[in-house]
DSSP file (Angstrom, degrees, kcal/mol; ACC not computed):
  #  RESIDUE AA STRUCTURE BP1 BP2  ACC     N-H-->O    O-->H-N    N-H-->O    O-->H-N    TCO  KAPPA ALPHA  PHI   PSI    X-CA   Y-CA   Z-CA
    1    1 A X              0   0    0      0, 0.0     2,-0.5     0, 0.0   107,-0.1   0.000 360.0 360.0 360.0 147.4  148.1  -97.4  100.3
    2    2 A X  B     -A  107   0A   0    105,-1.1   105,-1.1     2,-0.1     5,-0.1  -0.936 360.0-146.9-130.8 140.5  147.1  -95.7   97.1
    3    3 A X  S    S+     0   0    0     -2,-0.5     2,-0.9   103,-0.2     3,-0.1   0.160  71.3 102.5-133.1  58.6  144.4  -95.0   95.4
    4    4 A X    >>  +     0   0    0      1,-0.2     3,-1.2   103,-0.1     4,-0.6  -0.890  47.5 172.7-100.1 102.7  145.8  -95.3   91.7
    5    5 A X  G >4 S+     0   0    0     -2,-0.9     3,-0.6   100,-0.3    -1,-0.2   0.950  76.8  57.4 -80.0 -13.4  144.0  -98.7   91.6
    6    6 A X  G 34 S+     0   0    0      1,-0.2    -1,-0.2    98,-0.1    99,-0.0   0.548  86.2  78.1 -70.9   5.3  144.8  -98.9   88.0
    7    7 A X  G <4 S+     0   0    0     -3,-1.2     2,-0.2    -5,-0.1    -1,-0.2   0.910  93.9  66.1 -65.2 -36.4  148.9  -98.5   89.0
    8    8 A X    <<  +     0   0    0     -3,-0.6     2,-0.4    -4,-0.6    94,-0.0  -0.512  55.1 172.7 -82.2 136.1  148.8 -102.6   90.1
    9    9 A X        -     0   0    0     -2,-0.2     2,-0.4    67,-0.0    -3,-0.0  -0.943  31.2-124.4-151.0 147.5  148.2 -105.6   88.1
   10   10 A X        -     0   0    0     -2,-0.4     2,-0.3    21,-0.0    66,-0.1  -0.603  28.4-163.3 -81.8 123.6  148.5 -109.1   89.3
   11   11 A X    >   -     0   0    0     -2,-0.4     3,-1.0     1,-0.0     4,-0.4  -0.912  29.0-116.0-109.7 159.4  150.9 -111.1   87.3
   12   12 A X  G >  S+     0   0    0     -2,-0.3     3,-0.5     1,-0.2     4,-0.3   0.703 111.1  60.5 -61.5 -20.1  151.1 -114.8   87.2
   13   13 A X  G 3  S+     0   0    0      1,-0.2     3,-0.3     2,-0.2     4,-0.3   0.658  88.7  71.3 -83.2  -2.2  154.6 -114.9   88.7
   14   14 A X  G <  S+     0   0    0     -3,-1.0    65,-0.8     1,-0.2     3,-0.4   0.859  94.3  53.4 -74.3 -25.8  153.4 -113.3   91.6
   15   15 A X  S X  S+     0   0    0     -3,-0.5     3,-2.3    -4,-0.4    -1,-0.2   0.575  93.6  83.4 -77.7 -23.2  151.6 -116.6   92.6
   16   16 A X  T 3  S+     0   0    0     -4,-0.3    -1,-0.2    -3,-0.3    -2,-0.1   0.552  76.6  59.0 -90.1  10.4  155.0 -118.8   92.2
   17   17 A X  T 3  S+     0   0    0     -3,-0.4     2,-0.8    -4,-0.3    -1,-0.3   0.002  86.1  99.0 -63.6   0.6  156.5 -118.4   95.1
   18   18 A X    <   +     0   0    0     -3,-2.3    62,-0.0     1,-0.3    -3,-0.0  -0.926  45.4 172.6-116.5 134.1  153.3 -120.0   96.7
   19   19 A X        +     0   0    0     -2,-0.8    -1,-0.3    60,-0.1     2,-0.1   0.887  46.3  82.5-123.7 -49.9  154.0 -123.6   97.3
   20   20 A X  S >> S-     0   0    0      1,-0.1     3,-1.6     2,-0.1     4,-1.0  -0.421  75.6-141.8 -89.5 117.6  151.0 -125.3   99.4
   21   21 A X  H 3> S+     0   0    0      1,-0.2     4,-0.9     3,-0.1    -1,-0.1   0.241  81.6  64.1-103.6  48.4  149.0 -125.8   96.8
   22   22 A X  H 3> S+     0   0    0      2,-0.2     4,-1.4     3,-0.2    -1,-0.2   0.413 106.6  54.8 -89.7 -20.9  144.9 -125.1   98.2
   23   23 A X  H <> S+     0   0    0     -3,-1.6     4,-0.7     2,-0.2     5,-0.3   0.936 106.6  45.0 -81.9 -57.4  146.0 -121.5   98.7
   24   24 A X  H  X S+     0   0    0     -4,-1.0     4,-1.9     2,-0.2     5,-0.3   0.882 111.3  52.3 -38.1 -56.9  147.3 -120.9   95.2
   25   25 A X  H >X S+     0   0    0     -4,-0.9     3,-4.3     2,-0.2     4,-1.3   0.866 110.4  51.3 -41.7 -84.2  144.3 -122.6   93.9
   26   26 A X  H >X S+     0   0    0     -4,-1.4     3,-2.7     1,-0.4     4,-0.7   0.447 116.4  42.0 -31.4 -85.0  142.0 -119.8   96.4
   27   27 A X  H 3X S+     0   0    0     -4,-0.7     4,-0.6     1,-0.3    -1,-0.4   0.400 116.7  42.6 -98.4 -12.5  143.8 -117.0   95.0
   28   28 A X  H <X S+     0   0    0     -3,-4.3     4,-1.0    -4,-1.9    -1,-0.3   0.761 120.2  52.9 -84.9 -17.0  143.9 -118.1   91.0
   29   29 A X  H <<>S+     0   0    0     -3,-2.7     5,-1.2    -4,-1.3    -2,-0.3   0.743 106.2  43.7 -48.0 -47.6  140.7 -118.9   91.6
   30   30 A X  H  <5S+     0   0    0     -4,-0.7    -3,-0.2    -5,-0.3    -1,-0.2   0.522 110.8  55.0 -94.8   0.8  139.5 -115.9   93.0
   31   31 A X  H  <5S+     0   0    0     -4,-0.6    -2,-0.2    -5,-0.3    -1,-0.2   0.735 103.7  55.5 -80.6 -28.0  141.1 -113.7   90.5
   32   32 A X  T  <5S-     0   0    0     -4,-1.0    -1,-0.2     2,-0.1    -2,-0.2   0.437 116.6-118.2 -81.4   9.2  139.5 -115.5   87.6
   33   33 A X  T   5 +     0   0    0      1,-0.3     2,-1.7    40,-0.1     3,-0.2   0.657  66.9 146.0  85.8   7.5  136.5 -114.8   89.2
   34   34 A X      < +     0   0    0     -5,-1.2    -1,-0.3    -6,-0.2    -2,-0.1  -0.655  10.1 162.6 -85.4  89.2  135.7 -118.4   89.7
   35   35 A X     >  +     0   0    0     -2,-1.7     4,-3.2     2,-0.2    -1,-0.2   0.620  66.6  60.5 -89.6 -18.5  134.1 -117.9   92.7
   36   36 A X  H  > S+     0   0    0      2,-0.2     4,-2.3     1,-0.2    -1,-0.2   0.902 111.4  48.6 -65.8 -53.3  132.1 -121.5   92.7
   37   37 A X  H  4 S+     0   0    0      2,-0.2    -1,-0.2     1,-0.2    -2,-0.2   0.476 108.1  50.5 -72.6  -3.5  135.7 -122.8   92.6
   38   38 A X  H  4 S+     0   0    0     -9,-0.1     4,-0.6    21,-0.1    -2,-0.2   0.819 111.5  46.7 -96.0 -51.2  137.0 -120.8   95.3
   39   39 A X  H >< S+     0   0    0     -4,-3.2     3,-3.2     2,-0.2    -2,-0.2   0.931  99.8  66.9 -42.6 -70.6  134.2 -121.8   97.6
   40   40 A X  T 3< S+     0   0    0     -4,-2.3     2,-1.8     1,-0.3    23,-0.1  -0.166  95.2  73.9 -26.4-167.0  134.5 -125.7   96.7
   41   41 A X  T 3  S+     0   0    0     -4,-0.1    81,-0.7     1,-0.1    -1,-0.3  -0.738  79.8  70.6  87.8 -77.7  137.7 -125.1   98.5
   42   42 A X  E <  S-b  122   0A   0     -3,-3.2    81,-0.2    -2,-1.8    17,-0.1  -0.253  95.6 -89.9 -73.2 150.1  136.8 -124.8  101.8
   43   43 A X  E >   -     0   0A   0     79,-3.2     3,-2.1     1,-0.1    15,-0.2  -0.171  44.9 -99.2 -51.4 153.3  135.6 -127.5  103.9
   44   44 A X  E 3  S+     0   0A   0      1,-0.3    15,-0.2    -3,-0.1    -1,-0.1   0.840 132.7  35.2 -57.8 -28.4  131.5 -128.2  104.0
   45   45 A X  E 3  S+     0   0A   0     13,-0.1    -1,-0.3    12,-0.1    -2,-0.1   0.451  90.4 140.6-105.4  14.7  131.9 -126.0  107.5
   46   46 A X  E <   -     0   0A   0     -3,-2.1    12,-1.8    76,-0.2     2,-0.3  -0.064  39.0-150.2 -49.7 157.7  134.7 -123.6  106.3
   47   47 A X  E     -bC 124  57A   0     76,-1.8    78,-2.4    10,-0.2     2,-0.5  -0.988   8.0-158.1-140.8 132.6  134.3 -119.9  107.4
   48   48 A X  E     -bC 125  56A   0      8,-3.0     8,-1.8    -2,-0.3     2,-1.1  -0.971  15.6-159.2-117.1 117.1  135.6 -117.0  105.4
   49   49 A X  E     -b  126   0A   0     76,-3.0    78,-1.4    -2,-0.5     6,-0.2  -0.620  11.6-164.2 -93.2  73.2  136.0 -114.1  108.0
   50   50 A X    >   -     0   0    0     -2,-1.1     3,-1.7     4,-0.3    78,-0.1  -0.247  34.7 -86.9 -69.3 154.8  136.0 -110.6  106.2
   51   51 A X  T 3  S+     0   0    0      1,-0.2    -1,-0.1    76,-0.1    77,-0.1  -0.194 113.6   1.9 -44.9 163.0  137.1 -107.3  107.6
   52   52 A X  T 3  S+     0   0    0      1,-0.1     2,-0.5    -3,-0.1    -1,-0.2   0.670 115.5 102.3  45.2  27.4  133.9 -105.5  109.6
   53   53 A X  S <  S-     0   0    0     -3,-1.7    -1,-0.1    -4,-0.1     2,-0.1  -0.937  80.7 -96.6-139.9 163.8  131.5 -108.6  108.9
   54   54 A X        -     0   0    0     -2,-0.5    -4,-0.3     1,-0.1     2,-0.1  -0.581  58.3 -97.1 -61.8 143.0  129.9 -111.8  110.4
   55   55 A X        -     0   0    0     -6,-0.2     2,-0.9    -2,-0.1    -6,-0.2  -0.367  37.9-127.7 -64.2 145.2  132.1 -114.9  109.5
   56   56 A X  E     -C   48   0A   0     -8,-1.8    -8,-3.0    -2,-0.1     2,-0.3  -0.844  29.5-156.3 -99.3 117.6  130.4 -116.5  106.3
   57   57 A X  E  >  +C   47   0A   0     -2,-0.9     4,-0.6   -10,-0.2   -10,-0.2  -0.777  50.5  20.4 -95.9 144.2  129.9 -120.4  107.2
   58   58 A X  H  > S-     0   0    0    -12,-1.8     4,-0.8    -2,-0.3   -10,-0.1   0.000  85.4 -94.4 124.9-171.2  129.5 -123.3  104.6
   59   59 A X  H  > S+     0   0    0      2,-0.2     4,-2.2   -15,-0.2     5,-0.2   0.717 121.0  54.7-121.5 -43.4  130.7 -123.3  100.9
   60   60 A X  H  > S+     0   0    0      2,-0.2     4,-1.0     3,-0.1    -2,-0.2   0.789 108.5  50.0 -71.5 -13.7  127.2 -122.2   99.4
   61   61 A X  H >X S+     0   0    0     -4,-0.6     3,-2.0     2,-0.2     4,-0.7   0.991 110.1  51.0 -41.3 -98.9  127.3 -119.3  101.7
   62   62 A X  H >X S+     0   0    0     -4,-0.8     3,-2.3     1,-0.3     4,-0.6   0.549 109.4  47.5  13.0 -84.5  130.7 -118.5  100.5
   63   63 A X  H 3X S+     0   0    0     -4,-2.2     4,-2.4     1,-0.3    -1,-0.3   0.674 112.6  47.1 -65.9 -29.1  130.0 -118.6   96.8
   64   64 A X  H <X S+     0   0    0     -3,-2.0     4,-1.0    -4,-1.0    -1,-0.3   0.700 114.0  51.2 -75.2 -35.8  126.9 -116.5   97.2
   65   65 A X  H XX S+     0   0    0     -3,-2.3     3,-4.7    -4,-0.7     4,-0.9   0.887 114.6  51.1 -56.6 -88.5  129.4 -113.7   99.7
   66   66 A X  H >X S+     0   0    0     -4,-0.6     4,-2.2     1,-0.4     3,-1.5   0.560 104.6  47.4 -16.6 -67.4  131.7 -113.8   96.9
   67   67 A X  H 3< S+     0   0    0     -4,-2.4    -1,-0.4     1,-0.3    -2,-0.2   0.866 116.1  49.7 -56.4 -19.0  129.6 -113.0   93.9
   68   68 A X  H << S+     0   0    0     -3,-4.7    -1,-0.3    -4,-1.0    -2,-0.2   0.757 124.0  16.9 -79.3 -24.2  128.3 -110.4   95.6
   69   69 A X  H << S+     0   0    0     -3,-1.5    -1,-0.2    -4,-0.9    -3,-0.2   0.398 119.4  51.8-132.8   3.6  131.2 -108.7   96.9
   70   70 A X     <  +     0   0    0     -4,-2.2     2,-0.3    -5,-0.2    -1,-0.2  -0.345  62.6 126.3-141.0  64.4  133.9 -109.6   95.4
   71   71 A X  S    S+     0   0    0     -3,-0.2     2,-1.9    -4,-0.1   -38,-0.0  -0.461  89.6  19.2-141.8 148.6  133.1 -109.1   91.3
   72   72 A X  S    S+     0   0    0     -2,-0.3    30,-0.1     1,-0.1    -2,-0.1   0.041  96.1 122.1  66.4 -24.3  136.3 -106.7   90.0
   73   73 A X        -     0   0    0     -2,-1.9     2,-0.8     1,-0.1    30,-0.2  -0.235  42.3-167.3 -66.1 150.9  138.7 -107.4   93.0
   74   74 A X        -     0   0    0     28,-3.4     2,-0.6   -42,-0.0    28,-0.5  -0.806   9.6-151.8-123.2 124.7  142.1 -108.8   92.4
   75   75 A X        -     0   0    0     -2,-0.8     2,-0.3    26,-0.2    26,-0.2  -0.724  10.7-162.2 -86.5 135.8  144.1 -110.1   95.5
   76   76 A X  E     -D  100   0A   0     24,-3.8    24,-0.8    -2,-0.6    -1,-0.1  -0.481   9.9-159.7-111.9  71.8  148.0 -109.8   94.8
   77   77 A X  E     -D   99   0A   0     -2,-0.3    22,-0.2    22,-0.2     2,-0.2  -0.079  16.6-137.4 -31.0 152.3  149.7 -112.0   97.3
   78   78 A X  E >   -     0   0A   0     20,-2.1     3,-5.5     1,-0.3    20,-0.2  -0.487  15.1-166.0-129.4  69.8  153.1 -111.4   98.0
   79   79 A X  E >  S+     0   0A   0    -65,-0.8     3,-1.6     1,-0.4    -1,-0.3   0.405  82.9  64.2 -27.3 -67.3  154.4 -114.9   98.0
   80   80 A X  E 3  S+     0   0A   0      1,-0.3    -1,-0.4    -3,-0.1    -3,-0.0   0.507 101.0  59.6 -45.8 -22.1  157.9 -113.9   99.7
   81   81 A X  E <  S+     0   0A   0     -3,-5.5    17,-1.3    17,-0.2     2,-0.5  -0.119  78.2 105.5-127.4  69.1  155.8 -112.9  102.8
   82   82 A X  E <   -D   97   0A   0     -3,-1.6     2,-0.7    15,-0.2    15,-0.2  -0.930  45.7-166.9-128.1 161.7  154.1 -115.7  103.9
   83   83 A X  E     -D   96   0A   0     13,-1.1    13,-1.5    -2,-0.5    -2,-0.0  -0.897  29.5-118.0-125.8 126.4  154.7 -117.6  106.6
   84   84 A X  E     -D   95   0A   0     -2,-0.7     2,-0.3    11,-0.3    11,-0.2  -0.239  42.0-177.5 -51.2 127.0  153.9 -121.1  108.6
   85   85 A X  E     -D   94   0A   0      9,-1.1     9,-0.7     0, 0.0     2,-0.3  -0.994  34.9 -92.3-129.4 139.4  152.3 -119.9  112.0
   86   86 A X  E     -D   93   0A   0     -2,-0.3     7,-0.1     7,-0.1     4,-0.1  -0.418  37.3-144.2 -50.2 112.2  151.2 -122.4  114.9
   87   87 A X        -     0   0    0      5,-0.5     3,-0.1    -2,-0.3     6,-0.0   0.193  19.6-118.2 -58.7-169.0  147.7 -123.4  114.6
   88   88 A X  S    S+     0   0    0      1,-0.1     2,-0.3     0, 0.0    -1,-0.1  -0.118 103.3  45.8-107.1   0.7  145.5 -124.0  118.1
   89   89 A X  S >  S-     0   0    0      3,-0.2     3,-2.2     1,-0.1    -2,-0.2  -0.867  78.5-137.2-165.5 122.9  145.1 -127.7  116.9
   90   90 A X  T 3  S+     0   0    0     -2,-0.3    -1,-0.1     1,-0.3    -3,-0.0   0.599 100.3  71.8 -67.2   3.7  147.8 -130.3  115.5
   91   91 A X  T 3  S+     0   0    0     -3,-0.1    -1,-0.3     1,-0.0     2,-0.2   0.505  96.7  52.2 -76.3 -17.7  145.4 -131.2  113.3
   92   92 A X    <   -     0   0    0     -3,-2.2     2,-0.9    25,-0.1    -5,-0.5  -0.874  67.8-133.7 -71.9 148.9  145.6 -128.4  111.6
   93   93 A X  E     -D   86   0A   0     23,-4.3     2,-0.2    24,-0.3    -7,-0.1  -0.759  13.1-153.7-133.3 132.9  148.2 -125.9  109.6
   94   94 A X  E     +D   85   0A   0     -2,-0.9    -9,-1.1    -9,-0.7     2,-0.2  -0.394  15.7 176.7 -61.2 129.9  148.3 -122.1  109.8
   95   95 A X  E     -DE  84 114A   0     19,-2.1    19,-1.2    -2,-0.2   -11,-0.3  -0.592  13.2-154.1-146.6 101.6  149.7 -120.0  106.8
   96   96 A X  E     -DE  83 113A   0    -13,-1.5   -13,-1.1    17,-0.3     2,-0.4  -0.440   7.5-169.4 -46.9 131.9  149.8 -116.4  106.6
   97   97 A X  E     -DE  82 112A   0     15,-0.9    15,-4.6   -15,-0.2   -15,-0.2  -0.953   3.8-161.5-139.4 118.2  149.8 -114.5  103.6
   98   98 A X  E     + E   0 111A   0    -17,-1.3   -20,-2.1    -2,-0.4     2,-0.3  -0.370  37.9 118.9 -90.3 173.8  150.5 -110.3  102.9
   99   99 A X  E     -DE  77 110A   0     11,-1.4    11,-2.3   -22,-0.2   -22,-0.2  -0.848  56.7-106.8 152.3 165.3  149.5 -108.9  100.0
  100  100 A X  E     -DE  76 109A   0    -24,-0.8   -24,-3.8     9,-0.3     2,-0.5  -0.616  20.7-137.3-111.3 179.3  147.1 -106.0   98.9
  101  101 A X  E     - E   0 108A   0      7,-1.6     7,-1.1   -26,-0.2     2,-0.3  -0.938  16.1-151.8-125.3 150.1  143.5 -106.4   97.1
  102  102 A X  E     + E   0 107A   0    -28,-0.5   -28,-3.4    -2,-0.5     2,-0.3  -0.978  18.2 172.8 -98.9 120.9  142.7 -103.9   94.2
  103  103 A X        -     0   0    0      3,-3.0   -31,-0.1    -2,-0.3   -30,-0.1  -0.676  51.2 -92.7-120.5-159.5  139.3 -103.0   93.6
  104  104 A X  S    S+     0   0    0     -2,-0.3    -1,-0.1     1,-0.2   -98,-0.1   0.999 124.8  41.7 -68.6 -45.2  138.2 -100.1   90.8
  105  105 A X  S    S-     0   0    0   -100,-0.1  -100,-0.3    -3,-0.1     2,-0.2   0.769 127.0 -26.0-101.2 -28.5  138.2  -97.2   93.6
  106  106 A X        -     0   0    0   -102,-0.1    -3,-3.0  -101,-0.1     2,-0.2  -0.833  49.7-116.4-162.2 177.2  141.5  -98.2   95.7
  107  107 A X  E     -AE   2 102A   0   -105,-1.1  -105,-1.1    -2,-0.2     2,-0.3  -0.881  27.6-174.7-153.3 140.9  144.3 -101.0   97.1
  108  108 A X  E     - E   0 101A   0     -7,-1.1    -7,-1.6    -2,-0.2     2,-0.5  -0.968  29.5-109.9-137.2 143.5  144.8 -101.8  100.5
  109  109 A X  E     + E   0 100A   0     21,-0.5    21,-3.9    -2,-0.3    -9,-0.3  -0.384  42.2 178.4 -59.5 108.8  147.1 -103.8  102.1
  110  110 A X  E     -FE 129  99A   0    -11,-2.3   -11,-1.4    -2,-0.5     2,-0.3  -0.466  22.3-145.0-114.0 174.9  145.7 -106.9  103.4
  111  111 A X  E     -FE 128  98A   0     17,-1.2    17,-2.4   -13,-0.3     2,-0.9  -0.941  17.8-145.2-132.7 101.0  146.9 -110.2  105.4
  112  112 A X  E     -FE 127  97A   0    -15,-4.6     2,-1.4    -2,-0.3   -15,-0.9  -0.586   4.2-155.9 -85.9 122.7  145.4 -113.4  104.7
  113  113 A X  E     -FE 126  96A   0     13,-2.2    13,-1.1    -2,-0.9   -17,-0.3  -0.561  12.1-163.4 -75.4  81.0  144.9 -115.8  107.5
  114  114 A X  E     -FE 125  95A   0     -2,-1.4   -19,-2.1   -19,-1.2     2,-0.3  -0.428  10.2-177.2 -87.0 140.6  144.7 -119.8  106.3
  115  115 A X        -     0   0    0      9,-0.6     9,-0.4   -21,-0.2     2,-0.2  -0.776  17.4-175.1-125.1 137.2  143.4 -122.3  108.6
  116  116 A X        -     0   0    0     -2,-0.3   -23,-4.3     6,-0.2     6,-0.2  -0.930  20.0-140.5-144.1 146.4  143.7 -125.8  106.8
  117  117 A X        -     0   0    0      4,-2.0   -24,-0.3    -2,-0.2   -25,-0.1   0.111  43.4 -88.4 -72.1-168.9  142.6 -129.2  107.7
  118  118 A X  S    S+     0   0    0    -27,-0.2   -26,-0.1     1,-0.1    -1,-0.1   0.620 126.1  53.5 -77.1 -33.6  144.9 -132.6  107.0
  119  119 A X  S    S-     0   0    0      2,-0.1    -1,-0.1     0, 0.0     3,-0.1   0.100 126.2-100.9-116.5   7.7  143.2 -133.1  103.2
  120  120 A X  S    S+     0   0    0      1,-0.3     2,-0.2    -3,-0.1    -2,-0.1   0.781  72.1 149.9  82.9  -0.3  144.1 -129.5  102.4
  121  121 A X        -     0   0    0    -79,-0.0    -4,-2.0     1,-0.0     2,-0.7  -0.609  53.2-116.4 -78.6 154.8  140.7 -127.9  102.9
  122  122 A X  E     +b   42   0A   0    -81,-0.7   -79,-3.2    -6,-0.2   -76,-0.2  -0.816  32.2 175.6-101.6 140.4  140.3 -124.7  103.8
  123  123 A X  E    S-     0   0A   0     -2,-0.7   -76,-1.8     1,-0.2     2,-0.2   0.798  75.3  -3.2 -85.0 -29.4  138.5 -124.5  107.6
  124  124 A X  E     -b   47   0A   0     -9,-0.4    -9,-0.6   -78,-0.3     2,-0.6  -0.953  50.2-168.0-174.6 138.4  138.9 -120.6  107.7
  125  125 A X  E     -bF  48 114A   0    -78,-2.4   -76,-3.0    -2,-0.2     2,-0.7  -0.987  13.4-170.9-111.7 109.1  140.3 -117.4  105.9
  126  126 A X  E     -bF  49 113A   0    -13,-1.1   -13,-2.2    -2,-0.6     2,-0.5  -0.998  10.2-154.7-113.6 126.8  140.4 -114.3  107.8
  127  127 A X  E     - F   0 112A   0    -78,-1.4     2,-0.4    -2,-0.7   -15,-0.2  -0.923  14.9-176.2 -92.3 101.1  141.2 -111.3  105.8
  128  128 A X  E     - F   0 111A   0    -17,-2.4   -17,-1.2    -2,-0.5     2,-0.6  -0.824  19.9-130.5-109.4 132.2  142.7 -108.7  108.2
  129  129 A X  E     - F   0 110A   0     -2,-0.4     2,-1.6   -19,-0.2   -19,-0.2  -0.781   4.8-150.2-106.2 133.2  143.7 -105.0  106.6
  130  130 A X        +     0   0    0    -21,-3.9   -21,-0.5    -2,-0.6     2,-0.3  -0.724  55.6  98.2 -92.7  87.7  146.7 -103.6  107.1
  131  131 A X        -     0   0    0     -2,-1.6     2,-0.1   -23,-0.1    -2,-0.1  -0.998  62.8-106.8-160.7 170.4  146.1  -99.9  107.0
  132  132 A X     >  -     0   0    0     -2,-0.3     4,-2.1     1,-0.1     5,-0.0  -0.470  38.5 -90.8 -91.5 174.1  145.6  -97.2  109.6
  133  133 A X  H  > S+     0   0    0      1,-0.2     4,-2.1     2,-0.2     5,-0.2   0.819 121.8  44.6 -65.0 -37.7  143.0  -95.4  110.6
  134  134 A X  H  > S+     0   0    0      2,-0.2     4,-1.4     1,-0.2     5,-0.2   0.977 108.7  58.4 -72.8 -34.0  143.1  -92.4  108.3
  135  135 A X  H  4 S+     0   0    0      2,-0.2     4,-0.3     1,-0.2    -2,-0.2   0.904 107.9  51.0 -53.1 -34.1  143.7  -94.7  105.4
  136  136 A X  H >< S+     0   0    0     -4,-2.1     3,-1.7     1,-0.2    -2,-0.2   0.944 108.2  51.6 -45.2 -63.3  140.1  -96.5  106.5
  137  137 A X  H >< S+     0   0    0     -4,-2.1     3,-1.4     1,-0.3    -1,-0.2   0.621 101.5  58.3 -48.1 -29.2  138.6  -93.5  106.5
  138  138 A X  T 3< S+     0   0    0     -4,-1.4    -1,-0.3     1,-0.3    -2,-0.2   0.702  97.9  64.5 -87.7 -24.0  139.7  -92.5  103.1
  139  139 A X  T <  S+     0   0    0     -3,-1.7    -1,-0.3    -4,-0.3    -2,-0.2   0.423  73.0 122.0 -81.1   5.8  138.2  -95.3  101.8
  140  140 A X    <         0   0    0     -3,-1.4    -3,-0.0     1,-0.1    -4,-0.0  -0.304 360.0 360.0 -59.3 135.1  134.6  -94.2  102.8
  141  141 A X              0   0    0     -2,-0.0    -1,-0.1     0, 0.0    -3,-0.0   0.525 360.0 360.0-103.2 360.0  132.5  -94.1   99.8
C-alpha cells in the first residue's frame, strides 16, 4: 500500500479482462460516479457490505451510501485475479475480484466479493481490505 494516491490511474483496459458482464457495469459505473446506475444494479433486496459498517440493504439505500462515501474514489480491478468461487445456493454465482481503491489521501488493496442471482443482479458485494494492521492504522485520519 501506498500513499502516493496520485501514482494510480484506472485505465479502461484494466476493465477487459472482466467478462460477466453486471460486474463490469458496477465498476464503470462506479468510477464514472454514476452511483444511481450502480445501485440499479443490485437486486430490490441487494446488500452492499463495506469494510467496518452495517450491510446497506435495498438499491435506494445503496445510492444514497454511495453518494456519500464514495464521491472521488476509483476502484481498479485487476481483471487477471478474479475468480469463480462456490456460492451457498445453486441459484446463485460467486465471483471474486482483487484490486485496490484510490481515494485523494491513499490506495488500499481490496477484494470484492459478488453474490449474483440467475438474471445477473447483484444480491451482495462485500468489500474486504487487504492490508495489515499497521497499514489500517496509517490510514487514520
Amino acid at each position: 500500500m501506498t500513499n502516493q494516491a496520485n501514482s494510480v490511474s484506472i485505465s479502461s483496459t484494466s476493465l477487459d479482462g472482466l467478462t460477466q458482464p453486471t460486474i463490469r457495469a458496477y465498476f464503470e459505473a462506479l468510477n464514472a460516479g454514476n452511483f444511481q446506475a450502480t445501485a440499479n444494479l443490485f437486486a430490490p433486496e441487494g446488500q452492499l457490505l463495506p469494510p467496518f459498517e452495517a450491510p446497506i440493504v435495498g438499491r435506494d439505500a445503496i445510492f444514497a451510501y454511495l453518494e456519500t462515501e464514495a464521491r472521488g474514489m476509483t476502484a481498479m480491478p485487476q481483471a487477471e485475479a478474479q475468480e469463480i468461487r462456490e456460492p451457498a445456493s445453486s441459484d446463485e454465482i460467486g465471483i471474486d475480484v482483487a484490486g485496490k481503491v484510490q481515494t485523494a489521501l491513499f490506495i488500499v488493496n481490496v477484494r470484492w466479493q459478488f453474490l449474483l442471482n440467475f438474471q445477473s443482479e447483484i444480491l451482495s458485494v462485500k468489500i474486504k481490505l487487504l492490508a495489515s494492521l499497521q497499514d489500517l492504522l496509517n490510514l487514520k485520519r
